[in-house]
Every structure is written in C-alpha cells, then in structure tokens.
N, C-alpha and C positions, 0 to 999 in steps of 0.2 A: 210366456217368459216368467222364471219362477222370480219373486222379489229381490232376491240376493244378485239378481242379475240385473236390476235394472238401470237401464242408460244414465251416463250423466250427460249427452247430449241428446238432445231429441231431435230423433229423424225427420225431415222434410222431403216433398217430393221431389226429386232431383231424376228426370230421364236422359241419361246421356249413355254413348254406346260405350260398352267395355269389353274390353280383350282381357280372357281369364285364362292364365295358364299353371296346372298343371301336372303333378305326375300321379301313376296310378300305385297302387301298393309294393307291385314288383317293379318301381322304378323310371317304365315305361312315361316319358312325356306326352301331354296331349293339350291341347289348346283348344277355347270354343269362344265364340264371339256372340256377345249380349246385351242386355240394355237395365241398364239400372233401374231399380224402382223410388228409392228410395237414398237418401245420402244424409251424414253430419259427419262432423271432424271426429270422429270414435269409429265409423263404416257405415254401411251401405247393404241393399238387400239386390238381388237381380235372378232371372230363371236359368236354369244349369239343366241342361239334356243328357250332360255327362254322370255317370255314377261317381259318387263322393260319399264324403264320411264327415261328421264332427270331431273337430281335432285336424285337419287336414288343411295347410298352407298353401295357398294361391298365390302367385303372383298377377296384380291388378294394373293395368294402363288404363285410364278415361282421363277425358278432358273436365276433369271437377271441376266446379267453380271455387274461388280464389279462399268466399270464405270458410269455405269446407276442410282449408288445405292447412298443413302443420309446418308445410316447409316447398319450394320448388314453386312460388308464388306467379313467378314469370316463364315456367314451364308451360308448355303447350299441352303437356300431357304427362298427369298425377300418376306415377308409378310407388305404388308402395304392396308390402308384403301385405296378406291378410290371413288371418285364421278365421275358420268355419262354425260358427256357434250353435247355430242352430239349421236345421234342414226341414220342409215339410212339401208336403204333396202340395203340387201345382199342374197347372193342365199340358191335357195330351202326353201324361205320361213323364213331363217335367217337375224338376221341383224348385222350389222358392229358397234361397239360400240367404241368411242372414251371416255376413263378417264382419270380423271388427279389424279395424287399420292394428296395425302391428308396426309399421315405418319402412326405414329403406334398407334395414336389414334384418336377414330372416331370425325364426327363434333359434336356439342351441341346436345341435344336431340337426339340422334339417341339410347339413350338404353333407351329412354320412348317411342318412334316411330322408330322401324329401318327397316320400309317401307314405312316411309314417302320420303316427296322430300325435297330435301336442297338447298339453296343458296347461293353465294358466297356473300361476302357484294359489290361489284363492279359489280355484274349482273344488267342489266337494268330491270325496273320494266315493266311489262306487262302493255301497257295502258286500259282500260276500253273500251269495247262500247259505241257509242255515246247514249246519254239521252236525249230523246226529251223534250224540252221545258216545256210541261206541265205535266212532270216525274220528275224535280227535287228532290232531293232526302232529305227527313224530319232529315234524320238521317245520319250524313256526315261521311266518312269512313276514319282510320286510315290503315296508311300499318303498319300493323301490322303480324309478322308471331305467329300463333297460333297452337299447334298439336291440330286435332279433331280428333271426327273417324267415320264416314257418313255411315248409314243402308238405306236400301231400306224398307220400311213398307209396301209396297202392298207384302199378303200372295201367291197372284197367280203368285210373280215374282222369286219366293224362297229366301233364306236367302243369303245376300249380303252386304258385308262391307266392309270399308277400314279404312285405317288412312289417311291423307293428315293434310295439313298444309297451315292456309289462307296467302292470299297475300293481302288481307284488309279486313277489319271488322267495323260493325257498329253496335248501338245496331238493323238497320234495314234487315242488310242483311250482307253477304260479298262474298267474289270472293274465290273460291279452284280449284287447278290443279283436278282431279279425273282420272280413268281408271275403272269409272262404265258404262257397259252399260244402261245409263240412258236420259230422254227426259225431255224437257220444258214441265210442269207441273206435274211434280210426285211431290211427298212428302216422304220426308226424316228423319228420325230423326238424329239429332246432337249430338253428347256426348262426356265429355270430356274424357279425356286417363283410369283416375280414375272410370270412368263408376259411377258418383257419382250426375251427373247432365245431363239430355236430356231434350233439346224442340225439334220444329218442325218447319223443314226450307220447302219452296217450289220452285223447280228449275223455276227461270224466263229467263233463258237463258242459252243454252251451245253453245260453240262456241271453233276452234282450236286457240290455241295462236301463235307467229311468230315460237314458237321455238318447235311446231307442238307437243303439248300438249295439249288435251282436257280441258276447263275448266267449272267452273259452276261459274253464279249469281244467289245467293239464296236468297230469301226474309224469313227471320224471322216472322213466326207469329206470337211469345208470345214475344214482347220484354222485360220484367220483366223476362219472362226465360232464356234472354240471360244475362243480366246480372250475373245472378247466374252462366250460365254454364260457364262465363268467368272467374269468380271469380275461380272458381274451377278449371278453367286449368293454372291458374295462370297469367293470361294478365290484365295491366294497367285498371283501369276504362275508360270508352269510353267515346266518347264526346257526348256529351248531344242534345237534337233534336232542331232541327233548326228555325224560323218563318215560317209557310207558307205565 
C-alpha cells in the first residue's frame, strides 16, 4: 500500500461469511460467497474466485460485528456498497481483494454503469506514456471521467463488450482502463450507455498502469463523431484542436 493510501482504521482479524455481489463489465450480474479475512469500520479484505478489477463496486452482506459498523447497529446483517482498492494473487488461482465501505448508497453513476470502474476524487491520476516529439497531439485531452461502452468489431473475434469510463478525453482520442482481451491496432466501436451514438476508436496503445490495470490509448477516427457521442453521454464540450 502506497503511503498516501494509508488506513485511518486499522484492520483486525474479523472471519465472518460474506455474500459479494457483482456485475461484470458488460453489465452481466453475478454473485459469490466468502469469508472475510480481515474487517474495520473503513473495510475488509476476503478471497474472490470471480475476475474483477480496481475501481469496481460490490455490493457486501456479512454479519459484522457492531463495532465495525457506521450504522444498521441492530441489523443482523451489514449491507453496504464497497469499492475495490486493491487486488493481488491468492491461492488456487484466487485472489485477495481489499475494499473499502463506501455506505448504503452506491458512487455516482454506478446504476447507468454498475460495471464500470470508479474513483475516489483523491486517487492519483494515471500519467500518460511518453509522446515522441513529432506526435504531439492536435487535439489536447481533458481528464475527464466519461461512462462508454467498448465493442470488439472484428466478427472472427466473437461478440465482446464492456462498459469502462475515461480517465481523458479529447475530441482525438482518450485513455480507458479495459479488461478486453485486446491488441494495438484493432478497432473498436465506442457508444455511449444510451446506445444512441457510436464512432470508431483505434487502439494505438495498451499498456499495464501502476495499479496493475490494463489500459487503452485510442485514437478517434471520426472526430465530428465524437462530439456527438459526447454530447450523448452527457460530458462538457471538448477543447478545440490545437496549431500544428
């Protein structure tokens, strides 16, 4: 855990069974049942057989104990949202998932995307790969978080999708976390949640980020079609292209 991150409660061992649910990128729900390792009134660590991501909101049920809880004192059973902070290798293939309680209602947009990734506003921003010289970029990039929802368009790779959400946007490209098995140079269509606007982005880069998340740089093809699909998913107008 890097410093910036570190608890202001300190975890105690706490094993009681939890019910973790839920959904996968493309939306899909799924549920798995576990036993905590570890609990404070901030969250709890427990083993996840399911694939998941950092940034990724669970819904949690366990019988906490009382002083662990923030509220629901004489409840039988601690139901609160959690985000995913951290992930690491644990046995037989599992892994050891550290959350932190979030309360009894989810973050922003998680019931227009509740398999996207989220952020805290105090998370460090992922920096960018370097840009050679004669790549600066026409179209300058906002951090901006955006829900989309990312297709695979080659028919020989089957049907493949997620939701994710940018961590910058331009009208010439932007940066998204992903968990598609995907390569520099495919081609993607982009759309927004509404499924009411799609262009076509090209991956010019994937790469792991510190906090050992895949990501993508996309280049935008149609940038008049990005405008619109931004329009559509409700984000600020973008900033306008640059001199060459």
């Amino acid at each position: 855990m890097r410093p910036s991150e570190r608890r202001r409660d300190s975890r105690k061992t706490c094993v009681v069974p939890v019910r973790v649910q839920g959904h996968n990128p493309d939306g899909t729900e799924w549920e798995e049942m576990t036993t905590s390792q570890d609990a404070s009134q901030g969250g709890a660590s427990f083993v996840l057989h399911h694939p998941h991501a950092v940034g990724q909101v669970f819904l949690l049920s366990l019988p906490l104990p009382r002083n662990f809880r923030r509220y629901g004192l004489g409840d039988t059973s601690y139901r609160t949202y959690a985000l995913v902070r951290n992930t690491r290798s644990g046995p037989g293939g599992a892994r050891t998932v550290g959350v932190m309680f979030l309360g009894q209602k989810p973050p922003k947009g998680y019931e227009e995307s509740p398999g996207g990734r989220f952020r805290l506003p105090t998370d460090p921003r992922e920096p960018a790969p370097a840009v050679a010289h004669g790549e600066r970029r026409r179209h300058p990039r906002m951090q901006l978080f955006v829900n989309l929802r990312l297709r695979r368009t080659d028919p020989a790779l089957g049907s493949q999708e997620e939701q994710t959400v940018t961590e910058n946007v331009g009208r010439g490209g932007a940066r998204v976390p992903t968990s598609l098995p995907v390569a520099k140079g495919e081609r993607l269509a982009v759309q927004d949640l509404g499924g009411s606007v799609t262009t076509e982005a090209e991956i010019r880069n994937v790469y792991i980020g510190t906090d050992g998340v895949p990501r993508l740089n996309l280049h935008f093809l149609d940038p008049a079609g990005v405008e619109k699909l931004m329009r559509a998913a409700g984000a600020p107008e973008l900033p306008a292209e640059t001199a060459p």
